[in-house]
C-alpha positions as CSV (number, residue, x, y, z in Angstrom):
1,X,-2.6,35.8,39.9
2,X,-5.6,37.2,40.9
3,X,-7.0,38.0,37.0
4,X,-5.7,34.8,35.8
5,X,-7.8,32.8,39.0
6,X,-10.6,34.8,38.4
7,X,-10.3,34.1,34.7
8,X,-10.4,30.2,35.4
9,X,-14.0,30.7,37.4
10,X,-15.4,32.5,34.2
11,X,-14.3,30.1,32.1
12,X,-15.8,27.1,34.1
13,X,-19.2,28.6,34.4
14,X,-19.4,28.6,30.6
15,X,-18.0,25.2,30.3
16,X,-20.7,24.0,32.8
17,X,-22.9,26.0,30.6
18,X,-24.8,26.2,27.4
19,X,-21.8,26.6,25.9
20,X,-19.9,23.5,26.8
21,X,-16.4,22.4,27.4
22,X,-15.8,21.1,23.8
23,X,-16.8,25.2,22.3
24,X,-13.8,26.1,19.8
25,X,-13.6,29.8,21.7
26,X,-14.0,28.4,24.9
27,X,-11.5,25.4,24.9
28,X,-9.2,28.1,23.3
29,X,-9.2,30.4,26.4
30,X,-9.2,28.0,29.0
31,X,-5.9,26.8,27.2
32,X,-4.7,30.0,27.4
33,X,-5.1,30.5,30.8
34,X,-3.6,27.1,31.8
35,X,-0.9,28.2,30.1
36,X,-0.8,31.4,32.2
37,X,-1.2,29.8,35.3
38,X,1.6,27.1,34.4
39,X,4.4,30.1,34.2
40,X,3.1,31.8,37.3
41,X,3.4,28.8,39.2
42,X,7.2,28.0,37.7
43,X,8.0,31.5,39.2
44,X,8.0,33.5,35.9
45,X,7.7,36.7,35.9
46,X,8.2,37.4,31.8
47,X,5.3,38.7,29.1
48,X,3.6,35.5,28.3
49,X,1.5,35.4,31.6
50,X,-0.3,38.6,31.1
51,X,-0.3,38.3,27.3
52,X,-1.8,34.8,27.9
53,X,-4.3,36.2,30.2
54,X,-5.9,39.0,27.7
55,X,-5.6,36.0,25.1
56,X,-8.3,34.4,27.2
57,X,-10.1,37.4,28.7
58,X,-10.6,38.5,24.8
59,X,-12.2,35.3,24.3
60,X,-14.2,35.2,27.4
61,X,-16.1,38.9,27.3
62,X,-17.1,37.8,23.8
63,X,-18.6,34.2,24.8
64,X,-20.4,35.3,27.9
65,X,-21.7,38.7,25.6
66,X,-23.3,35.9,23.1
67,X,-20.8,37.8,20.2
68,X,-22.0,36.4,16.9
69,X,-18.9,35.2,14.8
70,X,-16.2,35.5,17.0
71,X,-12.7,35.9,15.0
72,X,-11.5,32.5,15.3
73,X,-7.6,33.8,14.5
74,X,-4.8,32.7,16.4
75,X,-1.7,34.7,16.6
76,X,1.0,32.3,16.3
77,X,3.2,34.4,18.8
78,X,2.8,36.8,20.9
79,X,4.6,38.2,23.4
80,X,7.7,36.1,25.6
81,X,7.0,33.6,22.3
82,X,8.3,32.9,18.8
83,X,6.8,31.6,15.9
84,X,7.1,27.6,15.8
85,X,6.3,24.3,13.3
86,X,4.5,26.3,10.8
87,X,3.6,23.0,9.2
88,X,1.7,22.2,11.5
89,X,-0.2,25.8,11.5
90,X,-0.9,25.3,7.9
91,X,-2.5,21.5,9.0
92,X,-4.6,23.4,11.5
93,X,-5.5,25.9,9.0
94,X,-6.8,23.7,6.9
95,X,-8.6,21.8,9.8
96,X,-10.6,25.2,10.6
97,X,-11.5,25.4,7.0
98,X,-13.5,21.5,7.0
99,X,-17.1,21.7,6.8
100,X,-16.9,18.9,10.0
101,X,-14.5,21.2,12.0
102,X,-17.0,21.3,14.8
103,X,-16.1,17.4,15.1
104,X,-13.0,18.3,16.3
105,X,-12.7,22.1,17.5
106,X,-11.5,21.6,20.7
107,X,-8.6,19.4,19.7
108,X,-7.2,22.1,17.6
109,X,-8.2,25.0,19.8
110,X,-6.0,23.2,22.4
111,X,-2.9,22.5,19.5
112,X,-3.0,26.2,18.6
113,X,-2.2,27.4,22.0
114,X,0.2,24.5,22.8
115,X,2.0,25.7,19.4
116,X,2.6,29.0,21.0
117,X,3.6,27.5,24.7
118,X,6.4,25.8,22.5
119,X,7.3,29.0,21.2
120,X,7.3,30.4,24.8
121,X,9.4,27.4,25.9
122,X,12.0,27.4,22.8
123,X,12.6,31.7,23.3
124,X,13.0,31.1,27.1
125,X,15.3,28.3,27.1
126,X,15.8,25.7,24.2
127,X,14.2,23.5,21.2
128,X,14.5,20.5,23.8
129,X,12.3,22.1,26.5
130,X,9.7,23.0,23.6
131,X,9.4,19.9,22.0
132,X,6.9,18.2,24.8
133,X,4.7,21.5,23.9
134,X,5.1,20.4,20.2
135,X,4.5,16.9,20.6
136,X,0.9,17.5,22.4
137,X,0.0,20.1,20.2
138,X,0.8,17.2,17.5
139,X,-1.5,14.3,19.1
140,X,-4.1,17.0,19.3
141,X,-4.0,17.5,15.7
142,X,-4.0,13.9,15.6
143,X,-7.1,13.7,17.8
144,X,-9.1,16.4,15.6
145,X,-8.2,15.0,12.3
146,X,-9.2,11.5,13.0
147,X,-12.6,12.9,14.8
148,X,-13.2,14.8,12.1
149,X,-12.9,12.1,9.7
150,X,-15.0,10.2,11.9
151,X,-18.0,12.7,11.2
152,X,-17.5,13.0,7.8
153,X,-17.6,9.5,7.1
154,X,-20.6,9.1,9.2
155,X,-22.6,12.2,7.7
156,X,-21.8,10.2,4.1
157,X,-23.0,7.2,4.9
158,X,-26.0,8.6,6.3
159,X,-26.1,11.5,3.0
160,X,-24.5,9.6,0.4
161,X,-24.1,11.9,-2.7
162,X,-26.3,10.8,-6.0
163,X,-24.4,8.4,-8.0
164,X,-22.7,9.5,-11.2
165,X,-21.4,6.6,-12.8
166,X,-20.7,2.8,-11.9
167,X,-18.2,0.6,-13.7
168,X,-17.3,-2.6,-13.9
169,X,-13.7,-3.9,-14.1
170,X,-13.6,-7.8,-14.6
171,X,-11.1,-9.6,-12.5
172,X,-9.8,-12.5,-14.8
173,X,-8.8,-9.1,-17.2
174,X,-6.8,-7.9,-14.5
175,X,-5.3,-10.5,-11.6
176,X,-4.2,-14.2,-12.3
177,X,-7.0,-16.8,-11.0
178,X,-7.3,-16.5,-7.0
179,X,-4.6,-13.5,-6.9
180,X,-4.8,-10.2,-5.6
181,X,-1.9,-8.7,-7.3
182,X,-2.3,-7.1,-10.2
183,X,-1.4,-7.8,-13.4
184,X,1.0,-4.9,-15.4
185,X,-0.8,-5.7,-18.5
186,X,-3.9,-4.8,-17.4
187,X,-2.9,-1.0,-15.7
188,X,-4.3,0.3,-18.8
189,X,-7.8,-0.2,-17.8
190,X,-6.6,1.7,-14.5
191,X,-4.6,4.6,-16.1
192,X,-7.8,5.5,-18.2
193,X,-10.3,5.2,-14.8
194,X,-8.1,7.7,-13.0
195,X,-8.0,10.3,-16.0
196,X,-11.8,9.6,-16.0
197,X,-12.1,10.3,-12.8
198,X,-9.9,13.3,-12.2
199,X,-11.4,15.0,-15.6
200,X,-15.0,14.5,-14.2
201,X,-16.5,17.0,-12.3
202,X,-18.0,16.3,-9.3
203,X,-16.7,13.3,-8.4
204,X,-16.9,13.3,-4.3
205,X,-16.3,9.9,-3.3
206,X,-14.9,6.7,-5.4
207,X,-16.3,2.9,-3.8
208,X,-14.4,-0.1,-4.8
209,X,-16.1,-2.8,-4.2
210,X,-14.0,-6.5,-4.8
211,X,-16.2,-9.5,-5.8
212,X,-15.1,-13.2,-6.0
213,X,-17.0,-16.6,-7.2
214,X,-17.6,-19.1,-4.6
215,X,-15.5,-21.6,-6.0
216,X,-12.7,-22.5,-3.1
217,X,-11.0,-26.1,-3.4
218,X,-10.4,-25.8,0.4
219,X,-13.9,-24.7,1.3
220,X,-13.0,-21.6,3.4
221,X,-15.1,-18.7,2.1
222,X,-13.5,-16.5,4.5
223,X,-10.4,-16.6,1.9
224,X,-12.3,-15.1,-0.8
225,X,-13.7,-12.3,1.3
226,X,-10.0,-11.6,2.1
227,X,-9.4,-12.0,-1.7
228,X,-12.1,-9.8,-2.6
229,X,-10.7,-6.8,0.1
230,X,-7.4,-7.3,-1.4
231,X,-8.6,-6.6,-5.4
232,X,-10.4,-3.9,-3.8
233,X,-8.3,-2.7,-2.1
234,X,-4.9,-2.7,-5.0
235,X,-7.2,-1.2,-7.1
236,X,-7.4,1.7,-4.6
237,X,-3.5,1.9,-3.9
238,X,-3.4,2.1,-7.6
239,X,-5.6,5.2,-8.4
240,X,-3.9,6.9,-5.6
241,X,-0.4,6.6,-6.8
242,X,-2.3,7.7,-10.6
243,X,-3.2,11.0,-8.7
244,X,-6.6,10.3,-7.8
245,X,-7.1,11.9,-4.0
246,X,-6.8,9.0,-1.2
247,X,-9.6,10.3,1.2
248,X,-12.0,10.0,-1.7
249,X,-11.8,6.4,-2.5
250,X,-12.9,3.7,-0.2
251,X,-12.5,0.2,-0.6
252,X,-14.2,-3.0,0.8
253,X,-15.0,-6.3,-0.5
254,X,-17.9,-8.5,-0.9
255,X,-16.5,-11.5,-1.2
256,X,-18.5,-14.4,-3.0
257,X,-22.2,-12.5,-1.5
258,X,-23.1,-10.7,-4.1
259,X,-23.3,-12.8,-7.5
260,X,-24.5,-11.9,-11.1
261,X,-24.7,-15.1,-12.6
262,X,-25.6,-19.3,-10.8
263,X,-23.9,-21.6,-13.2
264,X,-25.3,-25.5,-12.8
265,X,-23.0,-27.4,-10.5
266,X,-23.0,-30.3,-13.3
267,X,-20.9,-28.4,-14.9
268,X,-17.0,-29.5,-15.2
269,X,-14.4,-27.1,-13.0
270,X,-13.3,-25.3,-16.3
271,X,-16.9,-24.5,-17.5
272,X,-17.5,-23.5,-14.5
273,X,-15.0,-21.2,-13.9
274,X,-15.6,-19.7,-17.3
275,X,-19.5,-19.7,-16.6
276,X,-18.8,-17.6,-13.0
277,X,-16.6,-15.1,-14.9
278,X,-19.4,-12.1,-14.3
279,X,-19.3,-12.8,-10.5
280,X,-15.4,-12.3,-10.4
281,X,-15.4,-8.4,-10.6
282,X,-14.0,-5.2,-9.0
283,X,-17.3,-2.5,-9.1
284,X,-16.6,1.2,-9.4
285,X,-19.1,3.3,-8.0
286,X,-18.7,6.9,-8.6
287,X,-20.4,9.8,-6.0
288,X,-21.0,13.4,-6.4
289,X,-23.0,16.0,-8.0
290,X,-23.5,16.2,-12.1
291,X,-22.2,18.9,-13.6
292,X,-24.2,20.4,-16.0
């Protein structure tokens, strides 16, 4: 008990450090030894507590050493453990591999070792014991996935890569007048944008952008910024279901904002409507870097 308590003092004078609480390594061991302290306190006397404890002593000597590239491997037992929910190890694997993991290193730090308390609590007594270890280690994952979105989206907005292509897909070819649903004789137009976009290189980010006239009998604009999310956004749902990766296309409309054409208001209600054709329109905007 003594190692383990003198463990925790080590670990919160780096955590009220330079290093910080949120420090991958350091959110890992402090995991560790909570997990330590938990069985010592239930009155276990097995392997996990001490193999818990040189988990986090490991990671400690090389933190307060200042140990460049610290092995950020996790074994996914050890001993008074088994090996549990490898899908979510091969989520968390590909969560360490994200250029914005920093976003969310703690979250997973703290699912990794969770993972391996549920293998503690499945080998020691049952799958029903281990599944509140499970389900944390789950919302962490949650947590880190949706921070590091989070940071990706906001280091694209602020970086947006150079723009490769933009097309244009007219509405009045592709939904009835004042409907969002698309219309089946028109999927052509989508099938080829999706093989366009897959066979381009490059390609890092797809922006849908829905546009509508301003033509509403009942007056309410707000319908056709709703009407321009929704083309946007069933273009989107299409391109996904034609292959085309869902975290790369974003969708948003514009709603009646953004025109390309006035038309006189003397005009009748069906010159009109054919005069504001441009302005009803579904913009492609494609993102990435040109390959040569």
């Amino acid at each position: 008990m003594q190692r383990v308590e003198s463990l925790q003092r080590r670990a919160d004078i780096l955590a009220f450090g330079e290093i910080g609480p949120d420090n991958y390594h350091l959110a890992k061991a402090r995991t560790w030894i909570d997990l330590a302290l938990s069985e010592y306190y239930e009155g276990e006397n097995n392997d996990i507590i001490p193999a818990a404890a040189g988990q986090a002593e490991a990671l400690l000597e090389a933190l307060e050493k200042k140990q460049a590239n610290i092995a950020m491997d996790t074994p996914v037992q050890i001993p008074g453990s088994e090996a549990v929910r490898p899908d979510l190890w091969k989520v968390i694997g590909t969560l360490k591999s994200n250029v914005q993991f920093s976003c969310g290193q703690r979250s997973v730090a703290e699912a990794e070792v969770h993972l391996v308390w549920a293998g503690h609590e499945k080998l020691e007594s049952s799958w029903e014991h281990a599944q509140t270890y499970a389900r944390s280690a789950e919302e962490l994952v949650r947590e880190a996935i949706k921070s590091i979105d989070a940071c990706a989206a906001s280091h694209l907005a602020k970086n947006p890569p150079p723009v490769l292509e933009r097309i244009t897909l007219p509405s009045d070819a592709m939904y009835e007048f004042g409907s969002g649903k698309l219309d089946h004789a028109s999927l052509w137009r989508l099938n080829r944008l999706a093989d366009s976009i897959k066979r381009k290189g490059g390609v890092e980010e797809v922006i849908l952008v829905g546009h509508t006239d301003h033509l509403r009998s009942d007056g309410r604009q707000a319908r056709n910024q709703e009407l321009s999310e929704q083309r946007a956004e069933s273009v989107r749902q299409y391109l996904i279901g034609r292959g085309v990766p869902a975290d790369k296309i974003h969708a948003r409309g514009a709603g009646s904002s953004q025109p390309i054409v006035q038309c006189p208001a003397s005009l009748s209600k069906a010159k009109l409507v054919d005069c504001l054709q441009p302005n009803r329109r579904v913009e492609v905007i494609l993102r990435g870097t040109r390959q040569e």
